[in-house]
PyMOL Python script that loads the backbone (N, CA, C, O; Angstrom):
from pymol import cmd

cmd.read_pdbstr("""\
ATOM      1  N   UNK A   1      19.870  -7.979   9.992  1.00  0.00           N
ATOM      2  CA  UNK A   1      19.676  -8.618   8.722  1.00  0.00           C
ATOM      3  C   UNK A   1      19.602 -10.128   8.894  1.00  0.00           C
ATOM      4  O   UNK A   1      18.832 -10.796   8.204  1.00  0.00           O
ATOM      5  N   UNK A   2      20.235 -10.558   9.623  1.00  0.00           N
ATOM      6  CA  UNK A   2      20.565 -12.138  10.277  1.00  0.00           C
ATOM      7  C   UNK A   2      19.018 -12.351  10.652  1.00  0.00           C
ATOM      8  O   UNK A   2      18.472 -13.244  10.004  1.00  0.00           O
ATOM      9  N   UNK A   3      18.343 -11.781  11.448  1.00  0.00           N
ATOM     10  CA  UNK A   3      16.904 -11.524  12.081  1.00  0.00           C
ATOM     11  C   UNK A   3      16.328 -12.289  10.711  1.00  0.00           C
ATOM     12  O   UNK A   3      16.325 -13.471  10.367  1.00  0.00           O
ATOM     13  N   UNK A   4      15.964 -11.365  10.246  1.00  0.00           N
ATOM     14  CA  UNK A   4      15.478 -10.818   8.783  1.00  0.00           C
ATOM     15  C   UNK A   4      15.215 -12.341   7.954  1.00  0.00           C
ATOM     16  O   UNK A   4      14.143 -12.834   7.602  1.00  0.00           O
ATOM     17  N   UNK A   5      16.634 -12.879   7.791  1.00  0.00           N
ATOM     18  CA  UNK A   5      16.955 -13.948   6.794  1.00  0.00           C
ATOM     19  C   UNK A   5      16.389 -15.136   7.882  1.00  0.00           C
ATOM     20  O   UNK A   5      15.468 -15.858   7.500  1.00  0.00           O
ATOM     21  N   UNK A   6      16.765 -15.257   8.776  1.00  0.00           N
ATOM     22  CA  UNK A   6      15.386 -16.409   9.725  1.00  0.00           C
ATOM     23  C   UNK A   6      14.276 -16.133   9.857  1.00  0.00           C
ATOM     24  O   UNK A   6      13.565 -17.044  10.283  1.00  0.00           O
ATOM     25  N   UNK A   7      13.824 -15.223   9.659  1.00  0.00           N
ATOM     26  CA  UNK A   7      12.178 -15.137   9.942  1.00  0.00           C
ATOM     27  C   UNK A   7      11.723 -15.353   8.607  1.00  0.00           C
ATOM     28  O   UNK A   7      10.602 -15.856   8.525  1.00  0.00           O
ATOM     29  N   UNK A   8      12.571 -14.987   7.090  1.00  0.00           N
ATOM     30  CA  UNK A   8      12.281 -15.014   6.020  1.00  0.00           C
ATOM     31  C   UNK A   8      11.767 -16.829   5.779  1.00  0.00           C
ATOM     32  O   UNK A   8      10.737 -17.286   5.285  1.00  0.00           O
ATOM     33  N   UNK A   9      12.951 -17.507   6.350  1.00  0.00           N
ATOM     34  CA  UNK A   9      13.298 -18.934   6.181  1.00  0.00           C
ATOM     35  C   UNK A   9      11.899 -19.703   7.062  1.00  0.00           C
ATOM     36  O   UNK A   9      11.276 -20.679   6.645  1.00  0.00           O
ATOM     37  N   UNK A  10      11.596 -18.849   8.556  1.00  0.00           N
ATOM     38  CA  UNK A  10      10.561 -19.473   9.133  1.00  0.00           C
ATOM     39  C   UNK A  10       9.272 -19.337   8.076  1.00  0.00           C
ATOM     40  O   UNK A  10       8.763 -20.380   7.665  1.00  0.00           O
ATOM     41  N   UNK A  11       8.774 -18.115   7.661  1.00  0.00           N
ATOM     42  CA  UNK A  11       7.870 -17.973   6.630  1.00  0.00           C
ATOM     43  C   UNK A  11       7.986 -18.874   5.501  1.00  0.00           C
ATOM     44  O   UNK A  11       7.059 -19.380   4.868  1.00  0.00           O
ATOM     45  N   UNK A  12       8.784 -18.966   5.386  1.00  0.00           N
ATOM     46  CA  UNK A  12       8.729 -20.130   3.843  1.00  0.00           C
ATOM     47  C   UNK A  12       8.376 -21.750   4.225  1.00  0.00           C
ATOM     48  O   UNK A  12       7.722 -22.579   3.592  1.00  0.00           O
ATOM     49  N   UNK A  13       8.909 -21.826   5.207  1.00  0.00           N
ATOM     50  CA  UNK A  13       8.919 -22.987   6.164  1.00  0.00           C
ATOM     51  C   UNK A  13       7.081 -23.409   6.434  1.00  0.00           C
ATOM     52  O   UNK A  13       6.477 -24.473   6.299  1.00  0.00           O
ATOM     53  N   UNK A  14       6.653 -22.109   6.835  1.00  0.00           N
ATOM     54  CA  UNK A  14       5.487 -21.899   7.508  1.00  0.00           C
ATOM     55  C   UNK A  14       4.235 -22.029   6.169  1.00  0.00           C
ATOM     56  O   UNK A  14       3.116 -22.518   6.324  1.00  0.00           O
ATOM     57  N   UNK A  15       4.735 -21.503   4.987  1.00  0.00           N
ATOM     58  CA  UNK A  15       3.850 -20.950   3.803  1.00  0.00           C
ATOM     59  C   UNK A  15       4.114 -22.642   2.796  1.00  0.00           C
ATOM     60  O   UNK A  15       3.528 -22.951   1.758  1.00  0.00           O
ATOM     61  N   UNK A  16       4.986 -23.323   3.420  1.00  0.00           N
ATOM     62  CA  UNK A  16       5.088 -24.718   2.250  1.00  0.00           C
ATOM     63  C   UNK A  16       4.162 -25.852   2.036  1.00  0.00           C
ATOM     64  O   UNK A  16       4.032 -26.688   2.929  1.00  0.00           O
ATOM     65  N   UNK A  17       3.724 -25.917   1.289  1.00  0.00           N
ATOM     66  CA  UNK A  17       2.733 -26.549   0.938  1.00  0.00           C
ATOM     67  C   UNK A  17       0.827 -26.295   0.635  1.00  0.00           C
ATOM     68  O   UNK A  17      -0.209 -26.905   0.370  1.00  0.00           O
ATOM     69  N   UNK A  18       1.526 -24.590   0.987  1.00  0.00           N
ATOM     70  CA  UNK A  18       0.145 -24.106   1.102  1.00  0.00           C
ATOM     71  C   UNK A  18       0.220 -23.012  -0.036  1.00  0.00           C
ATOM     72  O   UNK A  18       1.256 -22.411  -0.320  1.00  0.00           O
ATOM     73  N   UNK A  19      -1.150 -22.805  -0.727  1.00  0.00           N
ATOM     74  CA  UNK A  19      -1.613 -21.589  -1.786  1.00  0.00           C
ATOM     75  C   UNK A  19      -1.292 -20.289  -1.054  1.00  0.00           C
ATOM     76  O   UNK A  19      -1.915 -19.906  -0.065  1.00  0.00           O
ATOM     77  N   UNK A  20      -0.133 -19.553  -1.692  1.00  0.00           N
ATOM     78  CA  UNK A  20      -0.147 -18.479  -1.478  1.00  0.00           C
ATOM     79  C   UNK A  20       0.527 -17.212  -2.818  1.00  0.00           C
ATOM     80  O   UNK A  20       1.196 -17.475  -3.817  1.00  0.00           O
ATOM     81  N   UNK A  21       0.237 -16.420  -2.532  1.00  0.00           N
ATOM     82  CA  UNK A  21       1.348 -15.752  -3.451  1.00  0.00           C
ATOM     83  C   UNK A  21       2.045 -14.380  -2.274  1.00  0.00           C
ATOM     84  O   UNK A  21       1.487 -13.818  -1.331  1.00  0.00           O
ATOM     85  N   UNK A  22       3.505 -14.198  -2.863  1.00  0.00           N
ATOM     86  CA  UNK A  22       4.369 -13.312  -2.201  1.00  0.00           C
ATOM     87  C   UNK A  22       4.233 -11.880  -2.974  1.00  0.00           C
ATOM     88  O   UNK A  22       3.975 -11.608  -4.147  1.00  0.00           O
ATOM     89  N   UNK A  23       4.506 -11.102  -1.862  1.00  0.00           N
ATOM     90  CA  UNK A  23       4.344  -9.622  -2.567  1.00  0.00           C
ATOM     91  C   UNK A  23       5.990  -9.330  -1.417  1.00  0.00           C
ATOM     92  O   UNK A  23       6.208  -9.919  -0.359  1.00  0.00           O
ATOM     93  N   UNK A  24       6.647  -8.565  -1.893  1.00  0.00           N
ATOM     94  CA  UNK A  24       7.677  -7.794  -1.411  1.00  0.00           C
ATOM     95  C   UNK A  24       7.814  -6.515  -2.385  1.00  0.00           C
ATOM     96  O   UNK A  24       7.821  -6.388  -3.610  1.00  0.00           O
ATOM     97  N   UNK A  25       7.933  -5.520  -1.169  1.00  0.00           N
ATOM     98  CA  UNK A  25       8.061  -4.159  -1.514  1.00  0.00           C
ATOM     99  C   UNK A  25       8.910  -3.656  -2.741  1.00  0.00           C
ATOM    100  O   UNK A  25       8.563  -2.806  -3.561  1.00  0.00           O
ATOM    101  N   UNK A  26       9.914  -4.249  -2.706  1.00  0.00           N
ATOM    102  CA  UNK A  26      11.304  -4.094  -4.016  1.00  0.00           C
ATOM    103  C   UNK A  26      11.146  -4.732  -4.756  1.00  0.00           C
ATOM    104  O   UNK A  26      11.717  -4.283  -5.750  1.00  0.00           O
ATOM    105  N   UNK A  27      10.605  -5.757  -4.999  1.00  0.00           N
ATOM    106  CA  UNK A  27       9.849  -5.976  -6.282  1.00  0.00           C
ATOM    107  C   UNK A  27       8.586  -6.081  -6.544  1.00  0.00           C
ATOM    108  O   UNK A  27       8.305  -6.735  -7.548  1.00  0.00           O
ATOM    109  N   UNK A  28       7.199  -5.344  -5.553  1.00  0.00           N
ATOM    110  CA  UNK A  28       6.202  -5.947  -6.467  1.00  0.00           C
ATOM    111  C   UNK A  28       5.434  -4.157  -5.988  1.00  0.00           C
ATOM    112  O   UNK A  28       4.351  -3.894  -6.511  1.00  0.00           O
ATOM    113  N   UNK A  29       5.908  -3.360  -5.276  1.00  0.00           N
ATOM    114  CA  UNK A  29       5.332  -2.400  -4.489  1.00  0.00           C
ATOM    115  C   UNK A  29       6.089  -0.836  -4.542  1.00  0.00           C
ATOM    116  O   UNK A  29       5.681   0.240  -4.106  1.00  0.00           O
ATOM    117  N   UNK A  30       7.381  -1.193  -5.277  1.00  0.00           N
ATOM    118  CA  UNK A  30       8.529  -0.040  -5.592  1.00  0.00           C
ATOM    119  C   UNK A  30       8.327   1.522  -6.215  1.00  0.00           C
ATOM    120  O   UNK A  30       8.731   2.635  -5.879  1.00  0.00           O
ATOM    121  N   UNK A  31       7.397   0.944  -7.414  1.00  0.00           N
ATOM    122  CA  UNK A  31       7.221   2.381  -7.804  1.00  0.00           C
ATOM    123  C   UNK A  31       5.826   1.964  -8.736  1.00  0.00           C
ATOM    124  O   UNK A  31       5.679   0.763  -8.963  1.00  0.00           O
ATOM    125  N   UNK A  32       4.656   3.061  -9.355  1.00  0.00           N
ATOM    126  CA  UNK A  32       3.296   2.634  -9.634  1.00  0.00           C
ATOM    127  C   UNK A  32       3.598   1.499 -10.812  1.00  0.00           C
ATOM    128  O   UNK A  32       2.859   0.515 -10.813  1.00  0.00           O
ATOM    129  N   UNK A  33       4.485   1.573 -11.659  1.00  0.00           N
ATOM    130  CA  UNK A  33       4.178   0.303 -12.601  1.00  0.00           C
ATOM    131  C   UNK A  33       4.233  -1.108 -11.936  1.00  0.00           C
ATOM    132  O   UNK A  33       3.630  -2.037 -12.472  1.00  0.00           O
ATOM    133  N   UNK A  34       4.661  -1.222 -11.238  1.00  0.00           N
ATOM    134  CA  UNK A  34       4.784  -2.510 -10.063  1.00  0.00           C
ATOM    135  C   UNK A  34       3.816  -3.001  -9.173  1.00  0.00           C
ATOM    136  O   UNK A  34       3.401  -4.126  -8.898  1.00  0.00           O
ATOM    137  N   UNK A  35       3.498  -1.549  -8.693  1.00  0.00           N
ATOM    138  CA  UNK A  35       2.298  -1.718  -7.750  1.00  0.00           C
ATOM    139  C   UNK A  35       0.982  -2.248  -8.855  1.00  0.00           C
ATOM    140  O   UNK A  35       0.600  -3.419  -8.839  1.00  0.00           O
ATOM    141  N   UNK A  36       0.560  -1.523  -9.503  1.00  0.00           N
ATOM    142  CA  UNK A  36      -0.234  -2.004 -10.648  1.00  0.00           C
ATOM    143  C   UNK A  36      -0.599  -3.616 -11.367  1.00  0.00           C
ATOM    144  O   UNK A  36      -1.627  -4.249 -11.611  1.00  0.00           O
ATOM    145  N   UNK A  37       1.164  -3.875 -11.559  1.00  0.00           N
ATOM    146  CA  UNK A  37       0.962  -5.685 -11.455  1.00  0.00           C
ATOM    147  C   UNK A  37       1.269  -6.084 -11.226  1.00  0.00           C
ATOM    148  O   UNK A  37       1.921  -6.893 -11.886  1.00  0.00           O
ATOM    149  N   UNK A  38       1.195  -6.044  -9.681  1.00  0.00           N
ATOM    150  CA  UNK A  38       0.699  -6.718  -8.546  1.00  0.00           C
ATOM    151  C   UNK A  38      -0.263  -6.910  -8.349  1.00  0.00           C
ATOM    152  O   UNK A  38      -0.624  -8.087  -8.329  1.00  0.00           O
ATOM    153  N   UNK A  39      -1.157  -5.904  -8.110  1.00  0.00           N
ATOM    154  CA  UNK A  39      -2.689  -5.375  -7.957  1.00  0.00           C
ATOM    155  C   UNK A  39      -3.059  -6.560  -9.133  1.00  0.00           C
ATOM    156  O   UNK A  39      -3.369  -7.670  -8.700  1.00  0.00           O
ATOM    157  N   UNK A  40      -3.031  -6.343 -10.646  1.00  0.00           N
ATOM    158  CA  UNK A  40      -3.691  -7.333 -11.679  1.00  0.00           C
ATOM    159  C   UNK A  40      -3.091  -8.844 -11.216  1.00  0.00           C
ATOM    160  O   UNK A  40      -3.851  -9.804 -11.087  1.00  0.00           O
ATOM    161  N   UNK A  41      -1.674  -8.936 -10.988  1.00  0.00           N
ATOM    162  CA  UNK A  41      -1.491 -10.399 -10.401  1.00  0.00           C
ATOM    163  C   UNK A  41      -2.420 -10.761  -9.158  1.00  0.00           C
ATOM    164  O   UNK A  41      -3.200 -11.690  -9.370  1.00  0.00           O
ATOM    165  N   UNK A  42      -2.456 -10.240  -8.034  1.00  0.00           N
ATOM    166  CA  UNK A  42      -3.228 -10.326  -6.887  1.00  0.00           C
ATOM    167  C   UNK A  42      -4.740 -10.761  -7.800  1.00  0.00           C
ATOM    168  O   UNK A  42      -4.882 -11.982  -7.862  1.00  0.00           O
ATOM    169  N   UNK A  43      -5.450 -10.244  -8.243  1.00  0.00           N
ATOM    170  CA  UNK A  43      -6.579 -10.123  -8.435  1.00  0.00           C
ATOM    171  C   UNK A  43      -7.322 -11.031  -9.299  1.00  0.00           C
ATOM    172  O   UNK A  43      -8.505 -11.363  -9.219  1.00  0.00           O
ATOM    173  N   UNK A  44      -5.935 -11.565 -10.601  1.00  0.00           N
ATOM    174  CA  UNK A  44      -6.248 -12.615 -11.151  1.00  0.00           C
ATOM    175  C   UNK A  44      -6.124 -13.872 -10.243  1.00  0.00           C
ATOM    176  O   UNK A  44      -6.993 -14.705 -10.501  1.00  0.00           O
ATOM    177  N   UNK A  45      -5.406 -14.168  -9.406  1.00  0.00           N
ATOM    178  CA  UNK A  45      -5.139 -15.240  -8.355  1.00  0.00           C
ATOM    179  C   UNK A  45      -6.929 -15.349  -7.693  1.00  0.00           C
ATOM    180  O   UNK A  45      -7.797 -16.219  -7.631  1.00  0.00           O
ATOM    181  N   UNK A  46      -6.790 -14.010  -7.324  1.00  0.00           N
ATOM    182  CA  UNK A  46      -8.363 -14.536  -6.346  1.00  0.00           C
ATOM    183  C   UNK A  46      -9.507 -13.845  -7.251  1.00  0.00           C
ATOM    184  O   UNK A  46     -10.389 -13.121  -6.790  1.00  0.00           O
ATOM    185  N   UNK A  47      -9.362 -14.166  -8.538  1.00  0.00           N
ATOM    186  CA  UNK A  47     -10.601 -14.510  -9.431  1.00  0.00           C
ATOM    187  C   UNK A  47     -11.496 -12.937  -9.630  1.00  0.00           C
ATOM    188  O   UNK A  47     -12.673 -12.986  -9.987  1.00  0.00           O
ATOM    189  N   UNK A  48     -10.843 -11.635  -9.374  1.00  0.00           N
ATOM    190  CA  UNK A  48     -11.780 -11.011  -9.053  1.00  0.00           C
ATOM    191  C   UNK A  48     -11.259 -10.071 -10.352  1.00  0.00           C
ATOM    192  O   UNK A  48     -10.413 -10.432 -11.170  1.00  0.00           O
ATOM    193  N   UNK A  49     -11.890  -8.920 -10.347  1.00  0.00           N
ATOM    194  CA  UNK A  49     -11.511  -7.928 -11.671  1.00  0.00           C
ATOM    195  C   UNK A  49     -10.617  -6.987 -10.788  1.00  0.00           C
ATOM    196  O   UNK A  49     -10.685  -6.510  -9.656  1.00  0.00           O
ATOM    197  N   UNK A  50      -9.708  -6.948 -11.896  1.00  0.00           N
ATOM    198  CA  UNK A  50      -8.476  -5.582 -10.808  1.00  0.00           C
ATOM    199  C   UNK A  50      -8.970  -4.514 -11.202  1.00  0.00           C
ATOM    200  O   UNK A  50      -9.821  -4.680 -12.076  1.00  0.00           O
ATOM    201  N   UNK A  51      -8.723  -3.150 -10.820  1.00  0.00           N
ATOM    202  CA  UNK A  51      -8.775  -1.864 -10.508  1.00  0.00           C
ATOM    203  C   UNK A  51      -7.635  -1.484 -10.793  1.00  0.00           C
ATOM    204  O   UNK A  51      -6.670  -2.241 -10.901  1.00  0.00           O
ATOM    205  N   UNK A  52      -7.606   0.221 -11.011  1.00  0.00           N
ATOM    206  CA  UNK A  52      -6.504   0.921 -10.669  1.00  0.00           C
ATOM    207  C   UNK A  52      -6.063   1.309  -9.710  1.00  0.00           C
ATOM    208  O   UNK A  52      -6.761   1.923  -8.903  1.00  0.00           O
ATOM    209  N   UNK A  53      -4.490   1.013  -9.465  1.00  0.00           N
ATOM    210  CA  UNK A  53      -4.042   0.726  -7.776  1.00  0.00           C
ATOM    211  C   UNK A  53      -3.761   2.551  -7.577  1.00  0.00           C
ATOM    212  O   UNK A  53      -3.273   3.281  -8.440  1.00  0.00           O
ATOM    213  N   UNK A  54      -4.162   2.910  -6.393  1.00  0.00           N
ATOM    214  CA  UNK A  54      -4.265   3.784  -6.087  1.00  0.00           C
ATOM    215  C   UNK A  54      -3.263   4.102  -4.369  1.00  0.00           C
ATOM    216  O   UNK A  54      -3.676   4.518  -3.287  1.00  0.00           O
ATOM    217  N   UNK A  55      -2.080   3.740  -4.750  1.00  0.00           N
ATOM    218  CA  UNK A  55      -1.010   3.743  -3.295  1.00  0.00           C
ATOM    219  C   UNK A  55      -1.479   4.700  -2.812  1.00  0.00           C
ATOM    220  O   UNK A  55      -2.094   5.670  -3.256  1.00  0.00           O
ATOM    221  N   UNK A  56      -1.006   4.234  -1.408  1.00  0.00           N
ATOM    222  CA  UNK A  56      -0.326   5.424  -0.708  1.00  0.00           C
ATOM    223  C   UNK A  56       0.675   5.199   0.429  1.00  0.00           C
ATOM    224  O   UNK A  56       0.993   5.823   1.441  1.00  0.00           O
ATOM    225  N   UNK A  57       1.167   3.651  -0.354  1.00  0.00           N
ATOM    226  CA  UNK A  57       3.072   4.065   0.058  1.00  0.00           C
ATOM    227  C   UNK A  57       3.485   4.388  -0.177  1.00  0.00           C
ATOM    228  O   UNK A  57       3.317   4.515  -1.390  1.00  0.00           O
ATOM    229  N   UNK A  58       4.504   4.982   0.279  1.00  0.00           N
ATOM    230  CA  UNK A  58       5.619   6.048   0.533  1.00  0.00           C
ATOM    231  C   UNK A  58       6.935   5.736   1.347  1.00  0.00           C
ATOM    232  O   UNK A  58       7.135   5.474   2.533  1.00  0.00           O
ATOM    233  N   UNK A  59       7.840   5.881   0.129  1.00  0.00           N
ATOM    234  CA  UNK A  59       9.355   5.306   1.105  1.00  0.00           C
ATOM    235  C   UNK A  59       9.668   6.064   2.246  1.00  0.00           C
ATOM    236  O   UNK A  59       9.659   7.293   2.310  1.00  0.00           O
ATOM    237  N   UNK A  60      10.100   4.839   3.637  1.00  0.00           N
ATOM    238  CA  UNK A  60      10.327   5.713   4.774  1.00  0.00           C
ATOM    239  C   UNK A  60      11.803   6.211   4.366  1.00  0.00           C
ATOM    240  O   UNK A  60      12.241   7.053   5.149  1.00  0.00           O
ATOM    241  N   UNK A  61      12.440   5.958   3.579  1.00  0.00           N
ATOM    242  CA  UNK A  61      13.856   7.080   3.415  1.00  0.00           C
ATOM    243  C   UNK A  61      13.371   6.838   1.671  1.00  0.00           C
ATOM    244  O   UNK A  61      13.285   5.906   0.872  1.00  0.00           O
ATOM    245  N   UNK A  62      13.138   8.329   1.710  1.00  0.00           N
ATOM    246  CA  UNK A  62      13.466   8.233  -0.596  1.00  0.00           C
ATOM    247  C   UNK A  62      14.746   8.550  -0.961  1.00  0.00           C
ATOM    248  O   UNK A  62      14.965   8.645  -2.169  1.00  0.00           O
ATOM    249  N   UNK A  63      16.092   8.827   0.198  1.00  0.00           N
ATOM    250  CA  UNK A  63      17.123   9.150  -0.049  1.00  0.00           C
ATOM    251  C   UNK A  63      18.287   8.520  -0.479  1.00  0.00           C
ATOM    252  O   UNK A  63      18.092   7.343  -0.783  1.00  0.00           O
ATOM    253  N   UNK A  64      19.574   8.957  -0.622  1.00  0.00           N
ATOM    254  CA  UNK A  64      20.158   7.371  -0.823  1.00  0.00           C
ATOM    255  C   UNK A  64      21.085   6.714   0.671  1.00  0.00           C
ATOM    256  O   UNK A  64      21.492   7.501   1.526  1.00  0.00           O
ATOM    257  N   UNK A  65      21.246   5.647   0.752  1.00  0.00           N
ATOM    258  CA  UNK A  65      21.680   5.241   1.705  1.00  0.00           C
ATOM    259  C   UNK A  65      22.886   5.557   1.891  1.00  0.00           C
ATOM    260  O   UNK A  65      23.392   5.530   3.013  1.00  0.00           O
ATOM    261  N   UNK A  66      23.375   5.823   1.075  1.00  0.00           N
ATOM    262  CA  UNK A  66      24.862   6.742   1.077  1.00  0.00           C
ATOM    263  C   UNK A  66      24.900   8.221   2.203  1.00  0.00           C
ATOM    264  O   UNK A  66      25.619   8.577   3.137  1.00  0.00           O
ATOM    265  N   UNK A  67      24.018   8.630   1.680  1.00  0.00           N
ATOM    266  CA  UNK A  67      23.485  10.151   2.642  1.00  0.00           C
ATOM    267  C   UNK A  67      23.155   9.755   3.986  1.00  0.00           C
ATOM    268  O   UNK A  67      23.424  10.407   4.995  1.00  0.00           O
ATOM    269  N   UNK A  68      22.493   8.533   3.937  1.00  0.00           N
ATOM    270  CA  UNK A  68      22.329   8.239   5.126  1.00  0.00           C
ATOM    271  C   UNK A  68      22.931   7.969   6.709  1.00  0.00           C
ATOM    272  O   UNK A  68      22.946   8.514   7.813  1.00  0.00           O
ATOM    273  N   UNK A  69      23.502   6.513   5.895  1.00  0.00           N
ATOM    274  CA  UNK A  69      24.705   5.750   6.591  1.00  0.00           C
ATOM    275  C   UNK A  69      25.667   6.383   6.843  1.00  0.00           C
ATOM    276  O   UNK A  69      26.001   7.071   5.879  1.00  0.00           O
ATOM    277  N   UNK A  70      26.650   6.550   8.174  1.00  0.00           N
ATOM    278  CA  UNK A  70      27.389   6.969   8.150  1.00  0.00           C
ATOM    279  C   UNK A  70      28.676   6.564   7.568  1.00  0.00           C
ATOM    280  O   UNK A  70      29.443   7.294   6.939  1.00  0.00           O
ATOM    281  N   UNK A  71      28.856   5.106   7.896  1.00  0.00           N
ATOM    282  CA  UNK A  71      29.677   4.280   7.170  1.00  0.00           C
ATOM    283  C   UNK A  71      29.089   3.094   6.198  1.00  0.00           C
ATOM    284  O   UNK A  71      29.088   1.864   6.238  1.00  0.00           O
ATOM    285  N   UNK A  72      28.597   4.085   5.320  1.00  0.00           N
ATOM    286  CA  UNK A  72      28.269   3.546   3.782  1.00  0.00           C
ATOM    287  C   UNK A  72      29.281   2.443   3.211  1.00  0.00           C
ATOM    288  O   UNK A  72      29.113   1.226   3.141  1.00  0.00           O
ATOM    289  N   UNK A  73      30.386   3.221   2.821  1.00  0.00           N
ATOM    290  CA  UNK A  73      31.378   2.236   2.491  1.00  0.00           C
ATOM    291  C   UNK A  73      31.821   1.190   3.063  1.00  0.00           C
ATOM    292  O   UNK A  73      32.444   0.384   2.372  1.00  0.00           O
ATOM    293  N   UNK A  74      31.638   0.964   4.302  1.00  0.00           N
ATOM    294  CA  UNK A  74      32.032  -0.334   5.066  1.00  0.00           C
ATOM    295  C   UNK A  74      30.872  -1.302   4.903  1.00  0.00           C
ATOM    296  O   UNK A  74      31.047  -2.520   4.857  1.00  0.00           O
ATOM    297  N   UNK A  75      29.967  -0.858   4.837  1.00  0.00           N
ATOM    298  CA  UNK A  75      28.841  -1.907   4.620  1.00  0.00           C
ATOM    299  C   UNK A  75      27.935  -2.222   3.243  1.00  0.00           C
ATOM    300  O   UNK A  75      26.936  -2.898   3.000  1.00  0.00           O
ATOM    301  N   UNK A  76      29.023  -1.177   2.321  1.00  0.00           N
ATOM    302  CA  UNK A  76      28.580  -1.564   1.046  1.00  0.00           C
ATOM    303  C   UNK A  76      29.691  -2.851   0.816  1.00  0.00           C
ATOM    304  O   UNK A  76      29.339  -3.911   0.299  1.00  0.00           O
ATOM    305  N   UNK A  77      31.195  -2.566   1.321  1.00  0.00           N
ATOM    306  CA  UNK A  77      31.845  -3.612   1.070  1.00  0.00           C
ATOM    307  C   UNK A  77      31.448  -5.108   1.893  1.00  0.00           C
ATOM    308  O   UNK A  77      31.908  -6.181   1.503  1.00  0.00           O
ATOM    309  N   UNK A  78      30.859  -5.033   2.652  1.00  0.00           N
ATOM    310  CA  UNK A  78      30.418  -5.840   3.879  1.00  0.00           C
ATOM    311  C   UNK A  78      29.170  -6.735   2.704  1.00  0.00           C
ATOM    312  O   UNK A  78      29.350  -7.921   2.428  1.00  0.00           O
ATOM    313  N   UNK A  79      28.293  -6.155   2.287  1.00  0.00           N
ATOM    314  CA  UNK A  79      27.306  -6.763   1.315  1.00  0.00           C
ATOM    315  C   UNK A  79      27.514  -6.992  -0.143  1.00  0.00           C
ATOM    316  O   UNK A  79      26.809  -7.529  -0.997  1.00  0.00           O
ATOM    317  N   UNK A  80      28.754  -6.397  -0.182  1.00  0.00           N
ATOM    318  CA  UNK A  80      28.519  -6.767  -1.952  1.00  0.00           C
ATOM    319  C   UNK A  80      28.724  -8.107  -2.270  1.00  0.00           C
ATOM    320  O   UNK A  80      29.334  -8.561  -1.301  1.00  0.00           O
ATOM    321  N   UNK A  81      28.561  -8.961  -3.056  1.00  0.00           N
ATOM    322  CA  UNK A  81      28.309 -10.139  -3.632  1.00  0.00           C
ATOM    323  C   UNK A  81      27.766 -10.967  -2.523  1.00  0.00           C
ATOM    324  O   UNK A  81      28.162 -12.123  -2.374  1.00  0.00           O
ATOM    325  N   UNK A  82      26.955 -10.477  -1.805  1.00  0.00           N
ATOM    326  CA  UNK A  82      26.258 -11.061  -1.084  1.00  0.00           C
ATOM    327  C   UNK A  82      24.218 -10.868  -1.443  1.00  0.00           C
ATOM    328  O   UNK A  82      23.668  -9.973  -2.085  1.00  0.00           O
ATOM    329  N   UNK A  83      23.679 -11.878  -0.852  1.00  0.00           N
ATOM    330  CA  UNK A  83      22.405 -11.720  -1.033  1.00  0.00           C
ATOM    331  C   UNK A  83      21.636 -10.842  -0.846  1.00  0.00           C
ATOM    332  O   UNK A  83      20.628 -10.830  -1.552  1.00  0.00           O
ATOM    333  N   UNK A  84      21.889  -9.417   0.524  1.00  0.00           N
ATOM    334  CA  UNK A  84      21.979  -8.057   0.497  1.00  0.00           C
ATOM    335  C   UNK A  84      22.614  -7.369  -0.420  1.00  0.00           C
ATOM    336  O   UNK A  84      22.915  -6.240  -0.032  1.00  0.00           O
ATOM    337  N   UNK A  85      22.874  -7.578  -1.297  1.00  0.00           N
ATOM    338  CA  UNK A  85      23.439  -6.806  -1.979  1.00  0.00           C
ATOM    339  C   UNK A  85      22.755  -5.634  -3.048  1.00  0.00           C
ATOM    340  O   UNK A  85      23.172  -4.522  -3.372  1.00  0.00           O
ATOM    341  N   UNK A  86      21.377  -6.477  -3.490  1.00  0.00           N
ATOM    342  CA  UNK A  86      20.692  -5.638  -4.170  1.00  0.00           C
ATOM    343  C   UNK A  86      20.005  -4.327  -3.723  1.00  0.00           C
ATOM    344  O   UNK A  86      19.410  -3.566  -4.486  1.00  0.00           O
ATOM    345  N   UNK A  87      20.225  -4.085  -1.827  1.00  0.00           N
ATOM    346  CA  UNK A  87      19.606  -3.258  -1.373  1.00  0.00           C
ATOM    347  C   UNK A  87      20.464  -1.991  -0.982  1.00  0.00           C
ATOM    348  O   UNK A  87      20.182  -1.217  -0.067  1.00  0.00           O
ATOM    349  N   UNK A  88      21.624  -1.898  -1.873  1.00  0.00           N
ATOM    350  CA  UNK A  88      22.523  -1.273  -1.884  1.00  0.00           C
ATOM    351  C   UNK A  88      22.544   0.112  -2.594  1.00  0.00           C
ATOM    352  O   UNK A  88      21.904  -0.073  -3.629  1.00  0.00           O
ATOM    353  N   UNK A  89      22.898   1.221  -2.562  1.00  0.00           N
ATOM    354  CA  UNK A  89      22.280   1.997  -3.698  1.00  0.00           C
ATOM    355  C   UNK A  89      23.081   1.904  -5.256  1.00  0.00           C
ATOM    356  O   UNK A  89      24.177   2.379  -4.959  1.00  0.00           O
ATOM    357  N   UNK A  90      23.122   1.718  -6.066  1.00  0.00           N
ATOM    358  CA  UNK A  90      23.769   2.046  -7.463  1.00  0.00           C
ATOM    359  C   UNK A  90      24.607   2.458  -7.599  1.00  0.00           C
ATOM    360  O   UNK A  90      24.845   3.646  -7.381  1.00  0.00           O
ATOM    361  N   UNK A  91      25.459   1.548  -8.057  1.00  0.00           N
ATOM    362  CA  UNK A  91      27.220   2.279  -8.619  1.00  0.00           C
ATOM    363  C   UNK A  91      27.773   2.167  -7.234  1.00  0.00           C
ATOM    364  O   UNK A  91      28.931   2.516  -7.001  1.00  0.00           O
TER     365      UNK A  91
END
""", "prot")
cmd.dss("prot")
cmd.show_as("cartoon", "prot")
cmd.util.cbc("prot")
cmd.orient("prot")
C-alpha cells in the first residue's frame, strides 16, 4: 500500500500542470451507473458524443474481503481512520 501511495504521489507529481482528467476504478468504473459518467465525462472533455458504455470489467474478487483475508480484523483495525480506509468492506 506504501508502494501504491508513492507511485500515486509520483503520478500527480508527473500529471501537474498538465490537461488531464483521472478515472479510478472505485469511483468512476465500480458499477454501470459510474461507468456511464465517466464515459459522458470522458467524452465531453475530448469534445466527442458519448455512447452507451458497454463494460466488460469485472471485479477480480466480487467477494468480501472479510471472506477473504485471513486476518481481516487486524487490518481492518490497522486502516480504519486512515486513508485506506474506504477500501474496507462495510460495517
Amino acid at each position: 500500500m506504501g508502494v501504491r501511495a508513492r507511485s500515486r504521489e509520483q503520478e500527480h507529481a508527473a500529471l501537474a500542470g498538465l490537461p488531464h482528467e483521472t478515472v479510478c476504478y472505485e469511483d468512476d468504473l465500480d458499477d454501470p451507473v459510474s461507468q456511464q459518467a465517466t464515459l459522458d465525462r470522458l467524452a465531453a472533455v475530448l469534445g466527442v458524443e458519448s455512447a452507451a458504455a458497454a463494460p466488460t470489467l469485472r471485479p477480480a474478487n466480487p467477494g468480501r474481503l472479510a471472506d477473504t483475508v485471513a486476518n481481516y480484523a487486524e487490518v481492518r483495525r490497522a486502516l480504519e481512520g486512515g486513508s485506506w480506509e474506504r477500501y474496507l468492506d462495510p460495517g
